[in-house]
C-alpha positions in Angstrom: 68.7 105.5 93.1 71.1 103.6 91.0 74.1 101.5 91.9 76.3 103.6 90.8 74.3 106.9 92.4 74.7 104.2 95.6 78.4 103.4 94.6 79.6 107.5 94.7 77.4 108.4 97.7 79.2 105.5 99.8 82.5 106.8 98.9 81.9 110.4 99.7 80.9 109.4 103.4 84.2 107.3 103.9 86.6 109.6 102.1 85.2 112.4 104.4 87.3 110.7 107.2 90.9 110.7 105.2 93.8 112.8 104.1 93.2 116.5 102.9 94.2 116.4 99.2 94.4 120.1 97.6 94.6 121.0 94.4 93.9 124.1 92.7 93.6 125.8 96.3 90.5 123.4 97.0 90.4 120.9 99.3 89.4 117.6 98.7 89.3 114.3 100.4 91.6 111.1 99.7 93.3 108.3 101.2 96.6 108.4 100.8 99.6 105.9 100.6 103.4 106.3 101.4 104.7 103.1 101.4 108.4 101.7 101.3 109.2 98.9 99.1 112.2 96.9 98.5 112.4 95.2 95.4 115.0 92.9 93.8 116.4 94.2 89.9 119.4 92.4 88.2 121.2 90.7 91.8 121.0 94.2 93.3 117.9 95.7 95.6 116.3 98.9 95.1 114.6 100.6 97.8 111.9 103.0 97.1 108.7 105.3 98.1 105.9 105.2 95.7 103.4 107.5 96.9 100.1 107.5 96.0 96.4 108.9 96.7 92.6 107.5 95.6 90.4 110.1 95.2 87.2 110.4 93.8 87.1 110.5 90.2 85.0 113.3 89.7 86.8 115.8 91.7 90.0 114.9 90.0 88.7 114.1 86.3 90.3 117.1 84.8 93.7 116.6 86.7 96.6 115.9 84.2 100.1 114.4 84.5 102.7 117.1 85.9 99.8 118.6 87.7 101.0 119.3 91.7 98.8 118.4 94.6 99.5 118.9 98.2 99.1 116.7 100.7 100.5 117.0 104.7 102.2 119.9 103.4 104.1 118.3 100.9 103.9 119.2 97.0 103.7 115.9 95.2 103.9 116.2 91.1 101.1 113.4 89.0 102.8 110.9 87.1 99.9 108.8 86.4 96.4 108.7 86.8 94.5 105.4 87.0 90.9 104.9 86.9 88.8 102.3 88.6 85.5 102.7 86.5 83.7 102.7 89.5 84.0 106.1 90.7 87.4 106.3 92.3 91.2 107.3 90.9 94.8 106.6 92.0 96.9 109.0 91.7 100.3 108.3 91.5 103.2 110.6 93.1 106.4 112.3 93.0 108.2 114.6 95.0 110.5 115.4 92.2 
């Protein structure tokens, strides 16, 4: 077997413990992030979400920007897609 062949099979075992991901009325696996952050901009702070899932790569390959997902219930639009070359993909989220 290969690394990468290695590389894919480890991250199907550990994503099979994460969030429920679905898209296209299939349900996938992925971890997923919805984390506040504060940030300073021009003396004044911003405060924001910036939701975001990893999924495998090949599941989501095809996936393109404006594309909805679902995840907890909530419909969350693509706004950018961000490969690792190794086999996994952030996703990044809006609710808008």
């Amino acid at each position: 077997m290969t690394l990468k062949a290695d590389i894919l099979d480890d991250i199907s075992s550990v994503l099979s413990d994460w969030d429920d991901v679905i898209w296209n009325a299939v349900t996938y696996k992925g971890i997923f992030y919805n984390e506040y952050e504060a940030a300073s901009l021009f003396g004044g702070e911003i405060e924001s979400r910036d939701p975001y899932v990893q999924v495998r790569e090949a599941d989501f390959f095809t996936i393109t920007h404006a594309s909805t997902i679902v995840i907890g219930g909530v419909t969350y639009k693509i706004t950018a897609k961000e490969p690792d070359g190794l086999g996994m993909m952030l996703l990044r989220l809006s609710k808008d």
